[in-house]
PDBQT receptor file of N, H, CA, C and O in Angstrom, charges set to zero:
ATOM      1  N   UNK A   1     -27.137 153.517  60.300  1.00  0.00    +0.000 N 
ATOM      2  CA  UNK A   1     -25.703 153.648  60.149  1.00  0.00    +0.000 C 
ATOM      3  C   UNK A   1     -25.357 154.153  58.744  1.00  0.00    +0.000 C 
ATOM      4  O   UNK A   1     -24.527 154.993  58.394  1.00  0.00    +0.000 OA
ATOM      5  N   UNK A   2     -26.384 153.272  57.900  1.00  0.00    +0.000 N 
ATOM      6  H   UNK A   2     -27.058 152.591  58.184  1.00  0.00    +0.000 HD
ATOM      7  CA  UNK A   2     -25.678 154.029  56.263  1.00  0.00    +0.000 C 
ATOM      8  C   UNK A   2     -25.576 155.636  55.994  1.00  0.00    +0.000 C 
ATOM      9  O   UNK A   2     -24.759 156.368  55.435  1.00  0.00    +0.000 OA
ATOM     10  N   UNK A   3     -27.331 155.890  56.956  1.00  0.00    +0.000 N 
ATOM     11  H   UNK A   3     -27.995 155.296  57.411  1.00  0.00    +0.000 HD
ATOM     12  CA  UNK A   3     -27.952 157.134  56.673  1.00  0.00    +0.000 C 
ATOM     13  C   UNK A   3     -26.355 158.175  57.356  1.00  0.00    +0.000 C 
ATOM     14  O   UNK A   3     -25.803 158.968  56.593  1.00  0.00    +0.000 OA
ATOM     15  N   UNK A   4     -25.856 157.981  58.764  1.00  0.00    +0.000 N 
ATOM     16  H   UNK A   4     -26.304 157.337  59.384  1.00  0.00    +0.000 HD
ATOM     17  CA  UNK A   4     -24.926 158.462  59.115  1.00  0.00    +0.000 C 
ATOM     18  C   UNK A   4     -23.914 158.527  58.313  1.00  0.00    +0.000 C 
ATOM     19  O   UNK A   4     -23.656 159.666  57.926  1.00  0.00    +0.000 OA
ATOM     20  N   UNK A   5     -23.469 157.968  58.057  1.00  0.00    +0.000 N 
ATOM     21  H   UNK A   5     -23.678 157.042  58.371  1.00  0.00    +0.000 HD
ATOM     22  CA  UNK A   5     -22.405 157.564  56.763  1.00  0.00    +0.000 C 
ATOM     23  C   UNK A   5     -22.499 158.570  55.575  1.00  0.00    +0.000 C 
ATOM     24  O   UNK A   5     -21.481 159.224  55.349  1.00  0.00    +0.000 OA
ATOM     25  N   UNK A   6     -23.622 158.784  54.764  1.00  0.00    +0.000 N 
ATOM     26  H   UNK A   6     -24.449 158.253  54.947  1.00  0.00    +0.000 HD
ATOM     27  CA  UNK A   6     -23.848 159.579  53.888  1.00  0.00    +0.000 C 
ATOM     28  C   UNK A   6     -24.184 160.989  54.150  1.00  0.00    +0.000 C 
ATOM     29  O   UNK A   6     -23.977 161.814  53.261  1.00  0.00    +0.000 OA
ATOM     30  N   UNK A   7     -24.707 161.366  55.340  1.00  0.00    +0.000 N 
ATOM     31  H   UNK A   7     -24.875 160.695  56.063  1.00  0.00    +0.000 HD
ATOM     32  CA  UNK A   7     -24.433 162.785  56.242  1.00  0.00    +0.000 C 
ATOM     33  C   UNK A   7     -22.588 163.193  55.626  1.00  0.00    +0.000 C 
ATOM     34  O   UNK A   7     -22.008 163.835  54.750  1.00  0.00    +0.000 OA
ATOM     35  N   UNK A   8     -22.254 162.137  57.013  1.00  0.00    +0.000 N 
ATOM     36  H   UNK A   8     -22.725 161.615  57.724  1.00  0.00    +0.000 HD
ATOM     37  CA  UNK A   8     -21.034 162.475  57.250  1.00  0.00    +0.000 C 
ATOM     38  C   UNK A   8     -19.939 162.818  56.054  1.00  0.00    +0.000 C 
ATOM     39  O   UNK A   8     -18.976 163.566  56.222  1.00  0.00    +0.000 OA
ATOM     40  N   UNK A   9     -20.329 161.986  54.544  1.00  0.00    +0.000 N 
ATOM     41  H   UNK A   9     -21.111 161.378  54.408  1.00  0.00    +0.000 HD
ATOM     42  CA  UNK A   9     -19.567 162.290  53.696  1.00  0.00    +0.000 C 
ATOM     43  C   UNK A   9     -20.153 163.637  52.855  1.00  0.00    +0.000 C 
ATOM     44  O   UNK A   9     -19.633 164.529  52.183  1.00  0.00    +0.000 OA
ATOM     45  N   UNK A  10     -21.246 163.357  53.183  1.00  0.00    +0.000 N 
ATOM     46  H   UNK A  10     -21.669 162.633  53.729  1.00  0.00    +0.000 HD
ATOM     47  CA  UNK A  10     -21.656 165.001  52.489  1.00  0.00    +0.000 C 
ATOM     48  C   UNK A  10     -20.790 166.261  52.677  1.00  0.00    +0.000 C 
ATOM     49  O   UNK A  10     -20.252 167.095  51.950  1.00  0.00    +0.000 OA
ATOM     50  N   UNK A  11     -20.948 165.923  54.430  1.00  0.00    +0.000 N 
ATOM     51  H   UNK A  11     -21.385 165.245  55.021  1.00  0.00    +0.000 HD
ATOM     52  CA  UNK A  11     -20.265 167.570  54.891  1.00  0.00    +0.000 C 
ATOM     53  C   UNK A  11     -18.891 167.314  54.766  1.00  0.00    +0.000 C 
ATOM     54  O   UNK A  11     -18.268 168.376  54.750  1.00  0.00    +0.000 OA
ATOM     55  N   UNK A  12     -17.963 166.038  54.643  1.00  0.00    +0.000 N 
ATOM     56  H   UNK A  12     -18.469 165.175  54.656  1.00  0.00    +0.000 HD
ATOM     57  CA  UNK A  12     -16.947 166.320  54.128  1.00  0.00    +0.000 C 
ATOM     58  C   UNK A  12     -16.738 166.697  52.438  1.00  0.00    +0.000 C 
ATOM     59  O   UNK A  12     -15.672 167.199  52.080  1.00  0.00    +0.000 OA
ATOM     60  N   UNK A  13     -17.615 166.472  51.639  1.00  0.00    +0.000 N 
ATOM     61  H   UNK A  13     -18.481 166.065  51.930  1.00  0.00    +0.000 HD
ATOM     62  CA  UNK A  13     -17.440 166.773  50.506  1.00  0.00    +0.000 C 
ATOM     63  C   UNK A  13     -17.709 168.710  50.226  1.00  0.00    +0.000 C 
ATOM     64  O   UNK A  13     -17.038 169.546  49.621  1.00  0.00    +0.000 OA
ATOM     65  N   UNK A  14     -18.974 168.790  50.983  1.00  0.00    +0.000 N 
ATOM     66  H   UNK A  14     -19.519 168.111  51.474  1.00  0.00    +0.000 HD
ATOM     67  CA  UNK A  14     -18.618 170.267  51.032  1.00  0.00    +0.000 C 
ATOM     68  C   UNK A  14     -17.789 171.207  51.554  1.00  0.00    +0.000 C 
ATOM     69  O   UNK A  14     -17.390 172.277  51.093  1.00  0.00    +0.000 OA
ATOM     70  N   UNK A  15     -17.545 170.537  52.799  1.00  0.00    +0.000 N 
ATOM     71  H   UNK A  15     -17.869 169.669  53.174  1.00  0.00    +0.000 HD
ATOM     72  CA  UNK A  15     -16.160 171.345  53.271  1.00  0.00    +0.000 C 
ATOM     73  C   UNK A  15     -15.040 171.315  52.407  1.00  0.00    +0.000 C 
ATOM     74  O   UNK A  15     -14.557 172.427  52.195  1.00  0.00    +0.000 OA
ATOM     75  N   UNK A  16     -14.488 170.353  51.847  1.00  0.00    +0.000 N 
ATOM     76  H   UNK A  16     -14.881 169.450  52.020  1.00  0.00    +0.000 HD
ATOM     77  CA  UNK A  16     -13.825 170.643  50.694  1.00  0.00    +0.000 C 
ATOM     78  C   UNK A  16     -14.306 171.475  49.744  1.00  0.00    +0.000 C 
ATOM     79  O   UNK A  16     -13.669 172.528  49.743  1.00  0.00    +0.000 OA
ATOM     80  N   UNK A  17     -15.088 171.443  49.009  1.00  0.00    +0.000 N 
ATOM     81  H   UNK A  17     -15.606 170.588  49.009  1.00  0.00    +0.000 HD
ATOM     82  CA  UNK A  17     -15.666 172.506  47.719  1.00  0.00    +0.000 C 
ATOM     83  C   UNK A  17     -15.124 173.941  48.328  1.00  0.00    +0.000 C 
ATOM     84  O   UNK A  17     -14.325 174.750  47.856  1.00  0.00    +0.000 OA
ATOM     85  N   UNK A  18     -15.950 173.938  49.688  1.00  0.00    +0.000 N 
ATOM     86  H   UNK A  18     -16.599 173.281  50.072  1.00  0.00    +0.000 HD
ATOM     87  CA  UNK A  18     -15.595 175.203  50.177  1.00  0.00    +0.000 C 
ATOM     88  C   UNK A  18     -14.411 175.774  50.378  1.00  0.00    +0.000 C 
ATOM     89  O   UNK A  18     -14.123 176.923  50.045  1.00  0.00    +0.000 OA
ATOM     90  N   UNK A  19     -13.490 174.760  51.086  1.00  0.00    +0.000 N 
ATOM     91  H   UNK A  19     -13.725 173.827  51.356  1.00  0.00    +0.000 HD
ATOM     92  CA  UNK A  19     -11.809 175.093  51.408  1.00  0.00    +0.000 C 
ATOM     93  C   UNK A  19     -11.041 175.235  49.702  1.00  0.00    +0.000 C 
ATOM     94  O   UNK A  19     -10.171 176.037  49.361  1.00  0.00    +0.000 OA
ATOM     95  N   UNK A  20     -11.450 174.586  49.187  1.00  0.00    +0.000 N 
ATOM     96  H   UNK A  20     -12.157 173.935  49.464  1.00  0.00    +0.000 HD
ATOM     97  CA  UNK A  20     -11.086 174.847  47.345  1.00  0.00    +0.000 C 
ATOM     98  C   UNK A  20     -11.154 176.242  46.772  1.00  0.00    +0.000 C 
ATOM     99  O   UNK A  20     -10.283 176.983  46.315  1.00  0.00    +0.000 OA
ATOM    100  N   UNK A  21     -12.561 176.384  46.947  1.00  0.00    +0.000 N 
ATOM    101  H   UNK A  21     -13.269 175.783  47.318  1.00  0.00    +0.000 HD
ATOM    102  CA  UNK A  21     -13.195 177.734  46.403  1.00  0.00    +0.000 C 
ATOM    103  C   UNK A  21     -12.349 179.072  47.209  1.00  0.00    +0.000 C 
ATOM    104  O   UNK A  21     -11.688 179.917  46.605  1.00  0.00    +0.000 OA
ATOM    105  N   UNK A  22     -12.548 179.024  48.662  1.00  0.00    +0.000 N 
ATOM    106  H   UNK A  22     -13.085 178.338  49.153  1.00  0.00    +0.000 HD
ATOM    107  CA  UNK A  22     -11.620 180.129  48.854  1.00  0.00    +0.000 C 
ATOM    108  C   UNK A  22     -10.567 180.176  48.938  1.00  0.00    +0.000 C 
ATOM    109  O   UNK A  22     -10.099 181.314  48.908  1.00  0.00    +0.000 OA
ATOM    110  N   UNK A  23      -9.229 178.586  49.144  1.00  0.00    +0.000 N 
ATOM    111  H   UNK A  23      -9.609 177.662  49.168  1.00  0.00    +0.000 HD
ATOM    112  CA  UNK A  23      -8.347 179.392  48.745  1.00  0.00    +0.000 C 
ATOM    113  C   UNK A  23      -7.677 179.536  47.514  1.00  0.00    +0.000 C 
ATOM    114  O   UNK A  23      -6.449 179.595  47.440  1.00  0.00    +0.000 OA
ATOM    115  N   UNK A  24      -8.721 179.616  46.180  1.00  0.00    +0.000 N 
ATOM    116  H   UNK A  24      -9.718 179.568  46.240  1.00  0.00    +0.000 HD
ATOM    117  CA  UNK A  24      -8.392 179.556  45.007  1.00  0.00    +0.000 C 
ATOM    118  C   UNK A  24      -9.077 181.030  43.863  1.00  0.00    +0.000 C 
ATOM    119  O   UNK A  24      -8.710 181.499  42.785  1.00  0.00    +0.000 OA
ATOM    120  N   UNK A  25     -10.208 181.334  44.831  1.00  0.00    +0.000 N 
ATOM    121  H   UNK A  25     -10.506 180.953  45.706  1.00  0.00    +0.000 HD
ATOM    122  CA  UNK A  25     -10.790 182.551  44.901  1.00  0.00    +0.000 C 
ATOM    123  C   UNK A  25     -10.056 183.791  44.473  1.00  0.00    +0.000 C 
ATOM    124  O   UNK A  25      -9.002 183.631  45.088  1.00  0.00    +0.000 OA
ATOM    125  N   UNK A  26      -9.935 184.849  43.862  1.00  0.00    +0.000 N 
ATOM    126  H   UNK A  26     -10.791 184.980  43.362  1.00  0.00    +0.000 HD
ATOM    127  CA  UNK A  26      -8.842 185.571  43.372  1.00  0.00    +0.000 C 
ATOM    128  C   UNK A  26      -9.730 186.695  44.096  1.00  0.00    +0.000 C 
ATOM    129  O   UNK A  26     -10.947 186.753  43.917  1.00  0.00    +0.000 OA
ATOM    130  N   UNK A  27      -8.854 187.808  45.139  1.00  0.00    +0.000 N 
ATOM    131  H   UNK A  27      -7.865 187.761  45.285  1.00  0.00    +0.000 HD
ATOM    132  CA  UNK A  27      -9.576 188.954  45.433  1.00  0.00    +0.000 C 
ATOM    133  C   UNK A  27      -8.400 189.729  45.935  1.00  0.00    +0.000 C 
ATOM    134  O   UNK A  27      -7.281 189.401  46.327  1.00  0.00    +0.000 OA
ATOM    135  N   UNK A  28      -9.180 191.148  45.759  1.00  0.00    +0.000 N 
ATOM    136  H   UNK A  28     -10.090 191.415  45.440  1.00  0.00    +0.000 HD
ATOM    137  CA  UNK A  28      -7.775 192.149  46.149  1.00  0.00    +0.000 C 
ATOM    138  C   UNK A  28      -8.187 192.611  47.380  1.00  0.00    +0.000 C 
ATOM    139  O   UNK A  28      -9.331 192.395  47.779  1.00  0.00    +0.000 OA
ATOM    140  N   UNK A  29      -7.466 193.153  47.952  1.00  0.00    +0.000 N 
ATOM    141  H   UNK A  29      -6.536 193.329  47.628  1.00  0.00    +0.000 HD
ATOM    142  CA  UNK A  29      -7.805 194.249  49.684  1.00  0.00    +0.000 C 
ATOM    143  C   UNK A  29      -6.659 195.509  49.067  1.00  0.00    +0.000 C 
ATOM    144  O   UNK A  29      -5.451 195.462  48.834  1.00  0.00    +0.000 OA
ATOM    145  N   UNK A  30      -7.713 196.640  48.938  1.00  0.00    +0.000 N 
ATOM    146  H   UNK A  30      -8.694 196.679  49.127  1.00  0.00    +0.000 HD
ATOM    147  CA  UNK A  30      -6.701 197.758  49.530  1.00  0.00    +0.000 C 
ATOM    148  C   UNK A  30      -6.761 198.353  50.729  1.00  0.00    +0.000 C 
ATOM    149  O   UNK A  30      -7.827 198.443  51.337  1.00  0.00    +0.000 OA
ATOM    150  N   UNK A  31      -5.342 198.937  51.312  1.00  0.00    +0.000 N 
ATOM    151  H   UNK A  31      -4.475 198.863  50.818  1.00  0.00    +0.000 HD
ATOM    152  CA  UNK A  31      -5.296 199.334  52.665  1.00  0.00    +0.000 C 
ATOM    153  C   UNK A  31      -5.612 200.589  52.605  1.00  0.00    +0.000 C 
ATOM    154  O   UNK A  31      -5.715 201.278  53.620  1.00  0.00    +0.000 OA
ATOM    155  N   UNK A  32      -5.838 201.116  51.197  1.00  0.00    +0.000 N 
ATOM    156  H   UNK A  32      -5.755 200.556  50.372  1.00  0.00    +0.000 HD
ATOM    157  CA  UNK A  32      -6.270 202.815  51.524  1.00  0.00    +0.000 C 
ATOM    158  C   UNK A  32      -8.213 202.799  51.433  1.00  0.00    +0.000 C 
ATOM    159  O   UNK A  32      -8.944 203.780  51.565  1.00  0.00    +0.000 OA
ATOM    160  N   UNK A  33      -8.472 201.905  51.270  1.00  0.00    +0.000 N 
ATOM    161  H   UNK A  33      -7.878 201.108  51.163  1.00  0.00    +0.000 HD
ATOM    162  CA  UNK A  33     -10.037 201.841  51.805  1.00  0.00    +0.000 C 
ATOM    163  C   UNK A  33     -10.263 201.263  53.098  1.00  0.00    +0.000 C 
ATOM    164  O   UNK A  33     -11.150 200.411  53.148  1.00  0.00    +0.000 OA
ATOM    165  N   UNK A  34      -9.581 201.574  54.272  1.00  0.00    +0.000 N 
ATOM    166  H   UNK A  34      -8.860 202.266  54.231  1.00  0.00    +0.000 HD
ATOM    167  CA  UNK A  34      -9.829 200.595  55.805  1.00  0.00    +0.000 C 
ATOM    168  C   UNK A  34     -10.347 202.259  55.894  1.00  0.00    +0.000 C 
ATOM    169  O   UNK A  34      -9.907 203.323  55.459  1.00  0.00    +0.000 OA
ATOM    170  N   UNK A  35     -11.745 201.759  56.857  1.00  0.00    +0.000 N 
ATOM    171  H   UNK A  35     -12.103 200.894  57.210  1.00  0.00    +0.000 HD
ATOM    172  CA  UNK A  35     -12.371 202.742  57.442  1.00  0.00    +0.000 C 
ATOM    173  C   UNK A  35     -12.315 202.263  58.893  1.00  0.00    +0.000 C 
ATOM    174  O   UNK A  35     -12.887 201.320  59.440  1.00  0.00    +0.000 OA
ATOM    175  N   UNK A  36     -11.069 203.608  59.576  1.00  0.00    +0.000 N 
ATOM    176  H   UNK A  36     -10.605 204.374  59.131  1.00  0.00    +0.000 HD
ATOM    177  CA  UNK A  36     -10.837 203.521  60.709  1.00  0.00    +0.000 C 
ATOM    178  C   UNK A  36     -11.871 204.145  61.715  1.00  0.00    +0.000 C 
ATOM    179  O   UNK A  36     -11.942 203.835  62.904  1.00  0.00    +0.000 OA
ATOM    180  N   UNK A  37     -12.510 204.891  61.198  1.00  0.00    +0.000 N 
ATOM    181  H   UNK A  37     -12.452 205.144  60.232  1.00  0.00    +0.000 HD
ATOM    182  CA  UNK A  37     -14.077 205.112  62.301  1.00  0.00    +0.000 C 
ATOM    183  C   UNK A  37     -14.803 203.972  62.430  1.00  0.00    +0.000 C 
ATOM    184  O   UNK A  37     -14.945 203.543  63.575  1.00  0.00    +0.000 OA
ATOM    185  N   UNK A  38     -15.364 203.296  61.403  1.00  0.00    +0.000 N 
ATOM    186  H   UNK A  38     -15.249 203.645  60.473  1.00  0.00    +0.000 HD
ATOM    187  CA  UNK A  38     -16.067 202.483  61.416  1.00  0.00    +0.000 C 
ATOM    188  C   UNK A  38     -15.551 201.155  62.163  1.00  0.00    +0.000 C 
ATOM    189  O   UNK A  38     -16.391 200.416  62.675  1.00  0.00    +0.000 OA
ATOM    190  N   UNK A  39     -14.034 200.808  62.240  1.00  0.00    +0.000 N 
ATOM    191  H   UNK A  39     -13.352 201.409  61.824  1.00  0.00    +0.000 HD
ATOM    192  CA  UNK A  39     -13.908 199.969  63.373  1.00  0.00    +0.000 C 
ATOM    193  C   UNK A  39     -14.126 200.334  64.401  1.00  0.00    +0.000 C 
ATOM    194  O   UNK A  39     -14.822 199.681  65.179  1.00  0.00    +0.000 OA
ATOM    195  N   UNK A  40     -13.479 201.733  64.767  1.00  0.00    +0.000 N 
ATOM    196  H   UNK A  40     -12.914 202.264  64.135  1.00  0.00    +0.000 HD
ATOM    197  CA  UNK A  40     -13.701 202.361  66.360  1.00  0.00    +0.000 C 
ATOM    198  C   UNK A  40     -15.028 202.458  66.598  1.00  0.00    +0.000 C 
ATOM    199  O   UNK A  40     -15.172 202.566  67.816  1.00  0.00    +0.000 OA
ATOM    200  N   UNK A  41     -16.018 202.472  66.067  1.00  0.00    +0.000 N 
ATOM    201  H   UNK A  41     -15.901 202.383  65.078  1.00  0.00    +0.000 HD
ATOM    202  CA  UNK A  41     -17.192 202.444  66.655  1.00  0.00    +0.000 C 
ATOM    203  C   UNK A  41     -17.089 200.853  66.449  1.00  0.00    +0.000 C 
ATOM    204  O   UNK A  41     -16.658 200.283  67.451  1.00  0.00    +0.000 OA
ATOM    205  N   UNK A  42     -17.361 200.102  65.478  1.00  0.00    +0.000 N 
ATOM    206  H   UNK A  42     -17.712 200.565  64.663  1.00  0.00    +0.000 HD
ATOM    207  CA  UNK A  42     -17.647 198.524  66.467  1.00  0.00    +0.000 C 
ATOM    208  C   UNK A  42     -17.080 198.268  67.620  1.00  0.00    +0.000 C 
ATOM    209  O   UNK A  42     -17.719 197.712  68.512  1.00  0.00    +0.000 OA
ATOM    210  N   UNK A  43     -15.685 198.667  67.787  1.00  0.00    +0.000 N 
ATOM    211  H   UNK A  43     -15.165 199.119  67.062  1.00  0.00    +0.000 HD
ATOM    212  CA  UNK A  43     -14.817 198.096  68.969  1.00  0.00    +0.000 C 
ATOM    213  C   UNK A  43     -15.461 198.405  69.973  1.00  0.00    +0.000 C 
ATOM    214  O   UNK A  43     -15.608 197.623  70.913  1.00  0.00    +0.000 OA
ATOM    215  N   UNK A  44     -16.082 199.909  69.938  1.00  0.00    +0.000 N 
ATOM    216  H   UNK A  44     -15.963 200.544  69.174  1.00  0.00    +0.000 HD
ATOM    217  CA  UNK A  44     -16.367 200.871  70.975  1.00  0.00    +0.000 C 
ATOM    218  C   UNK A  44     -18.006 199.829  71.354  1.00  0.00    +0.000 C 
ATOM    219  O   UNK A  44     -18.446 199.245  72.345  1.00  0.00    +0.000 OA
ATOM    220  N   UNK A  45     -18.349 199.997  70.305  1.00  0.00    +0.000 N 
ATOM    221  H   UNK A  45     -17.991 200.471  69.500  1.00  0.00    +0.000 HD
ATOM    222  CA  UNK A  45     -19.708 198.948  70.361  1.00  0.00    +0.000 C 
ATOM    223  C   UNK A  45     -19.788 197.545  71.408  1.00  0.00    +0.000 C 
ATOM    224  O   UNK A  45     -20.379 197.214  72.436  1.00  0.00    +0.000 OA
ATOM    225  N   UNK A  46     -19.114 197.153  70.752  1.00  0.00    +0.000 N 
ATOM    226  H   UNK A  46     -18.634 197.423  69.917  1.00  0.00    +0.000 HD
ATOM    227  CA  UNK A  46     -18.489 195.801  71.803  1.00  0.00    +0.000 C 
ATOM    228  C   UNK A  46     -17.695 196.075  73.264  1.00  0.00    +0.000 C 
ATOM    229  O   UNK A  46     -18.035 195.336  74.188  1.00  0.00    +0.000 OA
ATOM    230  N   UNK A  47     -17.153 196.607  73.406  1.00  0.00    +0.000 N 
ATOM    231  H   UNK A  47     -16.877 197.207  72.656  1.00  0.00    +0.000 HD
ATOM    232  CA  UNK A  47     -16.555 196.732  74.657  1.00  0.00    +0.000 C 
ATOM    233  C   UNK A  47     -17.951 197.419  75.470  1.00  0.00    +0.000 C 
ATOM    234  O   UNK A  47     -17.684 197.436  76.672  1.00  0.00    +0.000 OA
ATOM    235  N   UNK A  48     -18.635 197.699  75.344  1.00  0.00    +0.000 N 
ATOM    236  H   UNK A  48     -18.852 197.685  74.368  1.00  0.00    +0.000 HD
ATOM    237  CA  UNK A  48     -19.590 198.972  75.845  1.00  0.00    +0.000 C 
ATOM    238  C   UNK A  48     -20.765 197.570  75.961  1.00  0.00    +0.000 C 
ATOM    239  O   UNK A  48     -21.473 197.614  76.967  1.00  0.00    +0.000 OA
ATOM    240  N   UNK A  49     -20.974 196.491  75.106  1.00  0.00    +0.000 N 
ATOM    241  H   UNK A  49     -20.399 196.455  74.288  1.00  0.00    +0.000 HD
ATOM    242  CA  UNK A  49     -21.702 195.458  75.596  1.00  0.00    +0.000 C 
ATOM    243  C   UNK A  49     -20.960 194.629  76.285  1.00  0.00    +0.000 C 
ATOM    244  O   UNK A  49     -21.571 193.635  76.677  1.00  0.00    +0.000 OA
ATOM    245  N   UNK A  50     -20.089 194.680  76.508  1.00  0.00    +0.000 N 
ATOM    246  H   UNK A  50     -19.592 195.487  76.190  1.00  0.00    +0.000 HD
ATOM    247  CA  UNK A  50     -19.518 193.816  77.392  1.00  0.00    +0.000 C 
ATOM    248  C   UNK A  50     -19.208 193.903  78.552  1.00  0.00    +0.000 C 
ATOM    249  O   UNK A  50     -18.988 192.993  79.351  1.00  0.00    +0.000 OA
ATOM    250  N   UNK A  51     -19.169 195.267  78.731  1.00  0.00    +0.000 N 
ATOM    251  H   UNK A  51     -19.348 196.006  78.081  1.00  0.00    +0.000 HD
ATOM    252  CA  UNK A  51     -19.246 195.572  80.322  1.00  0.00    +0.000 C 
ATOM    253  C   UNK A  51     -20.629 196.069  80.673  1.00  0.00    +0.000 C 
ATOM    254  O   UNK A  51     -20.765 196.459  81.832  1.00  0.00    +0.000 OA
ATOM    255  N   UNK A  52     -21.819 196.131  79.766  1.00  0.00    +0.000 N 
ATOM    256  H   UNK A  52     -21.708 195.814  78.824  1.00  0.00    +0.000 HD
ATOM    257  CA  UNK A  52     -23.118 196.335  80.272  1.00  0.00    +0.000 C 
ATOM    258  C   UNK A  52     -23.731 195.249  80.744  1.00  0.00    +0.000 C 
ATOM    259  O   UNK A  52     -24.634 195.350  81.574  1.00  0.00    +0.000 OA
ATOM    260  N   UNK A  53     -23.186 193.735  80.130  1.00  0.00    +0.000 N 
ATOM    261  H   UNK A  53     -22.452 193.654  79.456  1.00  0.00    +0.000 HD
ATOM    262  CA  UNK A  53     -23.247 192.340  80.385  1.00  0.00    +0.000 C 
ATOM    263  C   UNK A  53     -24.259 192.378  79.103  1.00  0.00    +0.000 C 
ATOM    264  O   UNK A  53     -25.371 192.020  79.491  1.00  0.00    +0.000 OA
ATOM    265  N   UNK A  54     -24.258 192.594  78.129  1.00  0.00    +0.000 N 
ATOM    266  H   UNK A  54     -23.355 192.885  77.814  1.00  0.00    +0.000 HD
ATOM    267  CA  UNK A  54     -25.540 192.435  77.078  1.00  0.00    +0.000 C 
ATOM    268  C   UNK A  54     -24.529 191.411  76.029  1.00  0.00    +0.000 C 
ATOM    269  O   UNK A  54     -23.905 191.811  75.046  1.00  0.00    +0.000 OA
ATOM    270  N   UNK A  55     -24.567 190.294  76.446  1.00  0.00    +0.000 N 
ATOM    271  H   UNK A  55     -25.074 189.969  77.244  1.00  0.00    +0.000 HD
ATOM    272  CA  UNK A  55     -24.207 189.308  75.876  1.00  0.00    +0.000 C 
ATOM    273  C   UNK A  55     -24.926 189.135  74.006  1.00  0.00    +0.000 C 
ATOM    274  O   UNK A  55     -24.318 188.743  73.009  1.00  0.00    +0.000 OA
ATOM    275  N   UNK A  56     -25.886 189.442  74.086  1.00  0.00    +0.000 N 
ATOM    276  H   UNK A  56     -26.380 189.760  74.895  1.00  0.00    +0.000 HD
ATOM    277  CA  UNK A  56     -26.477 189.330  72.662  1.00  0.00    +0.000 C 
ATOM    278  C   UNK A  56     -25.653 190.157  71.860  1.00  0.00    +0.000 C 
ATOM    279  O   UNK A  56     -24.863 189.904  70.950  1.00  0.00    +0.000 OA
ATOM    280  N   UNK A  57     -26.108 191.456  72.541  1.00  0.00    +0.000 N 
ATOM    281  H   UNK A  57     -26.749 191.662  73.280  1.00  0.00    +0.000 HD
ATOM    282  CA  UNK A  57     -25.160 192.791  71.575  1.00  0.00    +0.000 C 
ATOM    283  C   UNK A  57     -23.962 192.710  71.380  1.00  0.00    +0.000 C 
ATOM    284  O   UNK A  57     -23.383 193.373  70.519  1.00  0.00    +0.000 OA
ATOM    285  N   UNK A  58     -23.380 191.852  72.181  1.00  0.00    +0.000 N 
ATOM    286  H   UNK A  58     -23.851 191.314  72.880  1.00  0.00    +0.000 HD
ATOM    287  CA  UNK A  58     -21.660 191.521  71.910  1.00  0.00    +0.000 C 
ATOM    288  C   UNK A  58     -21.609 190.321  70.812  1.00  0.00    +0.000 C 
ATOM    289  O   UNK A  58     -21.086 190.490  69.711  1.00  0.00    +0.000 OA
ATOM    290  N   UNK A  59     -22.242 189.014  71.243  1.00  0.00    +0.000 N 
ATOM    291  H   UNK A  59     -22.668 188.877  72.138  1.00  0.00    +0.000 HD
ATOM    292  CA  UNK A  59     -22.066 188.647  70.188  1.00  0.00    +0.000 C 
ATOM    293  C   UNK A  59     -22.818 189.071  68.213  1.00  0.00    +0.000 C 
ATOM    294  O   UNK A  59     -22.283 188.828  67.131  1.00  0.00    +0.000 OA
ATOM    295  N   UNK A  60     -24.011 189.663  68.479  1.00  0.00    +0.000 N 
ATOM    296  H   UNK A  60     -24.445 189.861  69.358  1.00  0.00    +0.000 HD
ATOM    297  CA  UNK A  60     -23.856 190.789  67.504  1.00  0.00    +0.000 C 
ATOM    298  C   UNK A  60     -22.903 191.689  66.796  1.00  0.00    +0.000 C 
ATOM    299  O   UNK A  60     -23.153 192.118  65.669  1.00  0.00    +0.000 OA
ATOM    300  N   UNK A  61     -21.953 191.940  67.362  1.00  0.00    +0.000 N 
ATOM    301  H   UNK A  61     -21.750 191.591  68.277  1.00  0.00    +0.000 HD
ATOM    302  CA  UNK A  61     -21.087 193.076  67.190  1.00  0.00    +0.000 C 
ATOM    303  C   UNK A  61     -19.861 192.466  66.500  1.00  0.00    +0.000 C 
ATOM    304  O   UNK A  61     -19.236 193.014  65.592  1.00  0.00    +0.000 OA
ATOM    305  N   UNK A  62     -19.565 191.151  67.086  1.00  0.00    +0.000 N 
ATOM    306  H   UNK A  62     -20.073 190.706  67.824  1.00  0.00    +0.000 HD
ATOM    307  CA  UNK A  62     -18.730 190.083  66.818  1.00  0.00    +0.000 C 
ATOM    308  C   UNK A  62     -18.894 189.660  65.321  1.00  0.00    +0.000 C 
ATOM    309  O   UNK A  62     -17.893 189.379  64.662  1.00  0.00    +0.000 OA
ATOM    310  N   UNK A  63     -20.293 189.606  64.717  1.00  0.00    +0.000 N 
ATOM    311  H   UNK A  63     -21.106 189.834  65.253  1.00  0.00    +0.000 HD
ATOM    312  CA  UNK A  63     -20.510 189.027  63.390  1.00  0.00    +0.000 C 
ATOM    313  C   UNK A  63     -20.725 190.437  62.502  1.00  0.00    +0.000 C 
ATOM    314  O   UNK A  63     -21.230 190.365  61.382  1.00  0.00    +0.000 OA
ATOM    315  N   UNK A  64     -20.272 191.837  63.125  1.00  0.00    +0.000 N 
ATOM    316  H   UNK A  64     -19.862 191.895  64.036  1.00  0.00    +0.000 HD
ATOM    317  CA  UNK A  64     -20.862 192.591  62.265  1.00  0.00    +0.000 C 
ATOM    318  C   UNK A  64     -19.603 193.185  61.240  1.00  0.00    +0.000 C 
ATOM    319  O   UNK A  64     -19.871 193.944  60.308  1.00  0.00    +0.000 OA
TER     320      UNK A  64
């Protein structure tokens, strides 16, 4: 039970650090660097595993 106990506060202590860190994190996005090919081919990527049923390659495509 202790051992559970000290798990459990771990990953709440890091989930905090983490929720801290990014939303305190300073970063910019510009909209004139979106590369609109490069989504259309993932999208295209993914839809194209998803109706081949290639479940891997979709969720692949998902993290890419």
């Amino acid at each position: 039970m202790k051992r559970f106990i000290l798990i459990l506060l771990s990953i709440l202590v890091l989930l905090t650090i983490w929720i801290t860190v990014d939303l305190n994190y300073p970063y910019k996005t510009d909209i004139k660097k979106f590369d609109y090919k490069e989504v259309a081919r993932l999208d295209g990527d993914m839809w194209r595993s998803y109706y081949e049923k290639k479940n891997s390659g979709f969720f692949c495509n998902l993290l890419s």
